[in-house]
C-alpha positions as CSV (number, residue, x, y, z in Angstrom):
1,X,9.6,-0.4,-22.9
2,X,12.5,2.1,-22.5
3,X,15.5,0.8,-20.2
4,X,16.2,1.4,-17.0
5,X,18.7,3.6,-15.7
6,X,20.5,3.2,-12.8
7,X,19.5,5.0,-9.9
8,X,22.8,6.5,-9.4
9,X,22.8,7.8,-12.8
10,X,20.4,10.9,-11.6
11,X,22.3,13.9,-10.2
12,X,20.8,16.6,-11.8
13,X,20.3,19.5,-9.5
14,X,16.5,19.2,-9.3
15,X,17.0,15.7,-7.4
16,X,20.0,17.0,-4.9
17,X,17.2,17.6,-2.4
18,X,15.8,14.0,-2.4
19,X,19.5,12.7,-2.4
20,X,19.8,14.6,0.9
21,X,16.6,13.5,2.2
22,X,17.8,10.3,1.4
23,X,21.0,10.3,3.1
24,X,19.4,11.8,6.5
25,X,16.5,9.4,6.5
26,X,19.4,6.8,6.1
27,X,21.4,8.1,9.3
28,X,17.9,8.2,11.0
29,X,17.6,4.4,10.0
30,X,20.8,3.3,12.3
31,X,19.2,4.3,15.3
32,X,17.3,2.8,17.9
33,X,13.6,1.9,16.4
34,X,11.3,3.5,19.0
35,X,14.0,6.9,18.9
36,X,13.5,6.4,14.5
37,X,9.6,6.2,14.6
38,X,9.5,9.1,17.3
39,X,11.4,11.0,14.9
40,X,8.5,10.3,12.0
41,X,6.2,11.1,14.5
42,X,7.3,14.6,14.3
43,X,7.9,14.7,10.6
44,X,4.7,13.6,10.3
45,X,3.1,16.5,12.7
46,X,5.4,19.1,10.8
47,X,3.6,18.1,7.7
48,X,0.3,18.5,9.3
49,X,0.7,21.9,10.3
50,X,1.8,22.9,6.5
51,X,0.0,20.0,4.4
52,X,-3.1,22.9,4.0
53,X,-5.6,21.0,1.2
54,X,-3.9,17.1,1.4
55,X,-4.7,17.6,5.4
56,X,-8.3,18.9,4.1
57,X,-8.4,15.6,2.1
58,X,-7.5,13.3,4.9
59,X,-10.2,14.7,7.2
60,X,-13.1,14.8,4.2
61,X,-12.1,11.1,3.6
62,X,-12.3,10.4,7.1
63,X,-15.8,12.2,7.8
64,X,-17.5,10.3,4.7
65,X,-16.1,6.8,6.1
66,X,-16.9,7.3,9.6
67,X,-20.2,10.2,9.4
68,X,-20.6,9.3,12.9
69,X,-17.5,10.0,14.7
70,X,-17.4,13.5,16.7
71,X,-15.8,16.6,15.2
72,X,-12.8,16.8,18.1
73,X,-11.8,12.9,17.1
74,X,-12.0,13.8,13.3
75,X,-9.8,16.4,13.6
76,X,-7.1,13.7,16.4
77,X,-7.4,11.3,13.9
78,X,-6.5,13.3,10.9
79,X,-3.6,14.4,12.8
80,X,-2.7,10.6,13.8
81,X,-2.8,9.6,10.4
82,X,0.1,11.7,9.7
83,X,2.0,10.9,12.1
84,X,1.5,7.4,10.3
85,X,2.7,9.2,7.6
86,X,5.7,10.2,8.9
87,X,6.7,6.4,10.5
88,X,6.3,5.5,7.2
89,X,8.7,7.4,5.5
90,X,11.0,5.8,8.1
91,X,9.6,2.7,7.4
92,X,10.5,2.4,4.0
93,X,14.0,3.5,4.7
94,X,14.4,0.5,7.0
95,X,12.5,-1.5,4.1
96,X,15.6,-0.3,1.9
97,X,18.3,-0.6,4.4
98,X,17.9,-2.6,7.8
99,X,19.2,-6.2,8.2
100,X,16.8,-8.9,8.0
101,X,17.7,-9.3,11.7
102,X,16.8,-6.5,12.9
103,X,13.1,-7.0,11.1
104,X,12.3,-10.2,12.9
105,X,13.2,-8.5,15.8
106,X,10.5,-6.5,16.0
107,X,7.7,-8.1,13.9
108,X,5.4,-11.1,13.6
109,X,4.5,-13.1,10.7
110,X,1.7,-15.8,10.5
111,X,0.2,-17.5,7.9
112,X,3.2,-18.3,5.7
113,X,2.5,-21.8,5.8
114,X,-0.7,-21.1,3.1
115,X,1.9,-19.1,0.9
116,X,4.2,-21.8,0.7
117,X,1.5,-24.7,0.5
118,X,0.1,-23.7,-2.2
119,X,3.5,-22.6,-4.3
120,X,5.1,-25.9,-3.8
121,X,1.9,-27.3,-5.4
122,X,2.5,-25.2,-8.6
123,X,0.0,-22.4,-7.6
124,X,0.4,-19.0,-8.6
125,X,-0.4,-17.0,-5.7
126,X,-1.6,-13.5,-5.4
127,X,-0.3,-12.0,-2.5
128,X,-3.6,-9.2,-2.0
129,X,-3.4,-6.8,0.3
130,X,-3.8,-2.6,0.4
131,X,-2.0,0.6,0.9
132,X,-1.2,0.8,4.7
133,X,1.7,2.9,5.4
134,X,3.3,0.4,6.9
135,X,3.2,-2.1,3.7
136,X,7.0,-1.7,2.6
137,X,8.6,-2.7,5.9
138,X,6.8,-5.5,6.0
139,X,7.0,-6.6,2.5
140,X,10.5,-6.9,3.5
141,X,9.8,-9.4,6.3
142,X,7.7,-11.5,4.0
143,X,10.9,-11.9,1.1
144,X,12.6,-13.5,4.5
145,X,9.8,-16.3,4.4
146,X,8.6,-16.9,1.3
147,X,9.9,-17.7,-2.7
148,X,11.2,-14.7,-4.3
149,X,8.1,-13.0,-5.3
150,X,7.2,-10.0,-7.6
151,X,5.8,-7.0,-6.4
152,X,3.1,-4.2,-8.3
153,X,4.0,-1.0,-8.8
154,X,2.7,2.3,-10.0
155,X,4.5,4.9,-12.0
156,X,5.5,8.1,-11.0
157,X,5.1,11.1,-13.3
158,X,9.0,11.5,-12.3
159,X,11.1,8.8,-13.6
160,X,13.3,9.6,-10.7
161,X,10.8,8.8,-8.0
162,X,9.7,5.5,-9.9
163,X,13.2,4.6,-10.0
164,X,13.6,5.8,-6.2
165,X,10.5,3.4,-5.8
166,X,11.2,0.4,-7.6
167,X,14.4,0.0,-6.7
168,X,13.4,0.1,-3.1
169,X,10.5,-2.2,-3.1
170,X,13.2,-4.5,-5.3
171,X,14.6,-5.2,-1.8
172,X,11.8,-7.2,-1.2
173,X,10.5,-8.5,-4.5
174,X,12.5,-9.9,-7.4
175,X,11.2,-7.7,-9.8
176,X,8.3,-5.3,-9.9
177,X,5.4,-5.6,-12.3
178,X,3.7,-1.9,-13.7
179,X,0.7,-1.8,-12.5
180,X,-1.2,-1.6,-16.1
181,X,0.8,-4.7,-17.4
182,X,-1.7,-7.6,-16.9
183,X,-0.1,-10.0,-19.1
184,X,3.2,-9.4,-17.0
185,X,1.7,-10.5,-13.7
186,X,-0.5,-13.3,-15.4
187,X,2.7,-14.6,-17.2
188,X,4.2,-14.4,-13.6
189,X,1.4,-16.4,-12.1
190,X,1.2,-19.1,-14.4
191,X,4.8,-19.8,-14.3
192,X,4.0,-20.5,-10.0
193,X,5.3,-17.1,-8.6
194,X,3.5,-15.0,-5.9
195,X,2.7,-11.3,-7.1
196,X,2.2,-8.7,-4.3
197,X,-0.9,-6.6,-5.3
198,X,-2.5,-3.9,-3.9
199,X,-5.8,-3.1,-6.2
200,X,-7.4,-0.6,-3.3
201,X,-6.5,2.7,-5.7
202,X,-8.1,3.2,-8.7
203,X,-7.4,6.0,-10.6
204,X,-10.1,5.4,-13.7
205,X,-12.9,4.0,-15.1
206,X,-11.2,1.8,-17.4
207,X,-11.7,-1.8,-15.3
208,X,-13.5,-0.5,-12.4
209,X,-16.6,-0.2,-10.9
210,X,-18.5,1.6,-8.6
211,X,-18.2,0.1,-5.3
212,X,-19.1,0.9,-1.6
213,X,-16.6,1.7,0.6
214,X,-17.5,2.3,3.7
215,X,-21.1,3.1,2.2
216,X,-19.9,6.1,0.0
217,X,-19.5,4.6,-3.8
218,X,-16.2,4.5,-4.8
219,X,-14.3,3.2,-8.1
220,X,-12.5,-0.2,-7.3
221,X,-10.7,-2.1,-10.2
222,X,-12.2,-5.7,-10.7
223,X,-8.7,-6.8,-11.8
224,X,-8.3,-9.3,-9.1
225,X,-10.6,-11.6,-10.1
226,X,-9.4,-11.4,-14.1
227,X,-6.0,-12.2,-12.8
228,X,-6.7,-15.5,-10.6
229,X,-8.4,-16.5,-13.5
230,X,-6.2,-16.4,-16.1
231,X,-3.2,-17.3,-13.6
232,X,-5.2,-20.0,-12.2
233,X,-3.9,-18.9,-8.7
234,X,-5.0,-18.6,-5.3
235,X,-5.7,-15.4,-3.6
236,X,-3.8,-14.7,-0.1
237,X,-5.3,-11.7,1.4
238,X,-2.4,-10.2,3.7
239,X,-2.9,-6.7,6.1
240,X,0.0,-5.6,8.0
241,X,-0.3,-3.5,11.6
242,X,1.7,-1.5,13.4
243,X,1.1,-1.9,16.8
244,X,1.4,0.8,19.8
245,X,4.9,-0.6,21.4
246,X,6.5,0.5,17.4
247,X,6.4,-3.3,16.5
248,X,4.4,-4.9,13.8
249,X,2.4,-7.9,13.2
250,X,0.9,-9.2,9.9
251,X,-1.3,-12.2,9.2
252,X,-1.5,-14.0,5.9
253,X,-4.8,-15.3,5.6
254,X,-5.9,-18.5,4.3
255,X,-6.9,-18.6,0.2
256,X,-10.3,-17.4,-0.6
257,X,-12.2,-20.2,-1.0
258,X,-14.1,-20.2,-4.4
259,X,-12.5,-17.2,-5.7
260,X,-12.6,-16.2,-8.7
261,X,-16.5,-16.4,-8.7
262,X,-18.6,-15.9,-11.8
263,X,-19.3,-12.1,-10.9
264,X,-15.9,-9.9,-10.8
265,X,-17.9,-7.4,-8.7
266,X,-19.1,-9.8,-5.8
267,X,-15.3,-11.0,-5.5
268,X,-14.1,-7.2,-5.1
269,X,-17.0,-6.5,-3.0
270,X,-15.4,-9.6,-0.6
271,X,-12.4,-7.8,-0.7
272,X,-13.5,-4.3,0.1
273,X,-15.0,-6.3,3.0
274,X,-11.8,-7.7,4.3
275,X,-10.2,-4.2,3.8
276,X,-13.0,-2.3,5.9
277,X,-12.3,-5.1,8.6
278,X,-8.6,-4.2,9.0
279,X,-8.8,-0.7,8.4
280,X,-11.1,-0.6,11.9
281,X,-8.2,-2.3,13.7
282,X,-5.9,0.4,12.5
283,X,-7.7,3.6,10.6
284,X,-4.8,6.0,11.4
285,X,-2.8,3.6,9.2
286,X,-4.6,3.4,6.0
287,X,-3.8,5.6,2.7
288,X,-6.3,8.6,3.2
289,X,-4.4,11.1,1.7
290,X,-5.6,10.3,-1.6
291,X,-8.8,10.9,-3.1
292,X,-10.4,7.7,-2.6
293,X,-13.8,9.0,-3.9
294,X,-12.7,10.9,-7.2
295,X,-13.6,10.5,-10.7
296,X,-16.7,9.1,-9.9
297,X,-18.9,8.3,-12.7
298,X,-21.9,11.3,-14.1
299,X,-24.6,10.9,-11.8
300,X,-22.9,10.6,-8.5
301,X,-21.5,13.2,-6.2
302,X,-18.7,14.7,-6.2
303,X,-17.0,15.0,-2.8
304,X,-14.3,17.4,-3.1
305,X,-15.6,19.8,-5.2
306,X,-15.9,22.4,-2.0
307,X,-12.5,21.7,-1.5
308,X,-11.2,22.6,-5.0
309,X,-13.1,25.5,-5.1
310,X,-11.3,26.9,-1.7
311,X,-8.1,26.9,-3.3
């Protein structure tokens, strides 16, 4: 594994415009919340009007998820989800930056009680949740409640941005765990640490199988139910919200009960299930700008072929 450089240690011309993102989004993060997420809010419609095919791939994954919702609140919801988008780029600059103080002031966290329980008993625990784009500020409220924990990440094809990443989501985890490294987080587990985990992307076959979401097949890893196993630990499925007032509420929820099961693809399947549930309570505020239905396997459709060919 190659070392780690410091983040400061990249000033090549090609990153100046991230360091000045960086440094606005960080004056942004001083003021008042509500003025700070109105501010994303804006962002977020800017990138709506010039996001062109991503926007096309927010609104395809929304149609195949929700085939019966009108045209007109297809296209509002599209646009809401990137106004989500653009809360959460602020949101993960106060993930990196604001005091724990001024977290707890504005969000609500229930359910520690079955983190704690079942780490003073030795437990690993694995900490499950999704991508919601409010995940980082709120991984930072849960460092303020729990053990040090470590948190999953995936790499960037820049080594800048995964250094950008990493050491951001380190403000809230001890250490982060590549998402590929297995052994890592089932070292971690066995050893009675929590892992934060987010399995809801899968980008290939390897692992994965073809699971409805939403009733359109999809690829999900099975990974969860390989790592309780072998890191005899309970799974904690957690899914924060962002409510309309700006603040946030999240709910750990007790350990699944007989899970791992004998049949990887029934556990996933209960938590696909879970993740359906939440995403109803907040769809503007889960990931749809990726291609949640790519890379399907011969035999099944695929869903943005239309789209590619437009381009």
């Amino acid at each position: 594994m190659s070392m780690r450089k410091p983040l400061s240690s990249y000033r090549s011309p090609g990153t100046w415009p991230v360091w000045i993102g960086m440094g606005l989004l960080r004056l942004v993060c001083l003021l008042p919340h509500r003025v700070a997420l109105w501010i994303g809010r804006v962002i977020g419609r800017l990138a709506y009007r010039f996001a062109g095919s991503r926007r096309e791939v927010v609104r395809r994954n929304l149609a195949l998820c929700f085939r019966a919702m009108p045209e007109n609140q297809l296209d509002d919801l599209t646009r809401e989800h990137f106004e989500a988008l653009g809360m959460m780029l602020i949101e993960t600059g106060l993930g990196r930056w604001a005091s724990d103080r001024r977290l707890r002031s504005i969000t609500t966290l229930t359910g520690v009680e079955h983190v704690n329980d079942a780490l003073e008993s030795g437990q690993g625990v694995i900490l499950l949740s999704a991508h919601f784009t409010t995940l980082e500020i709120m991984g930072r409220v849960l460092a303020t409640e729990i053990p040090p924990f470590d948190a999953v990440f995936r790499k960037n094809r820049s080594e800048f941005m995964t250094e950008l990443q990493r050491s951001g989501r380190e403000v809230s985890a001890e250490s982060t765990i590549e998402k590929r490294d297995i052994k890592k987080m089932v070292r971690s587990l066995r050893n009675g640490r929590a892992v934060w985990y987010a399995p809801d992307q899968s980008y290939n076959r390897k692992g994965s199988e073809v699971i409805e979401f939403f009733g359109i097949p999809a690829l999900h890893t099975t990974a969860t139910s390989t790592l309780a196993r072998l890191g005899n630990a309970v799974t904690i499925p957690f899914f924060p919200l962002r409510k309309r007032d700006g603040t946030y509420e999240m709910t750990l929820l007790p350990p699944l009960e007989n899970f791992p099961s004998d049949d990887p693809v029934a556990d996933t399947k209960r938590y696909v299930a879970l993740l359906e549930e939440h995403i109803r309570k907040a769809t503007e505020q889960y990931f749809w700008i990726h291609r949640k239905f790519k890379d399907l396997p011969a035999g099944y459709p695929d869903y943005y072929a239309d789209l590619d060919a437009s381009k």
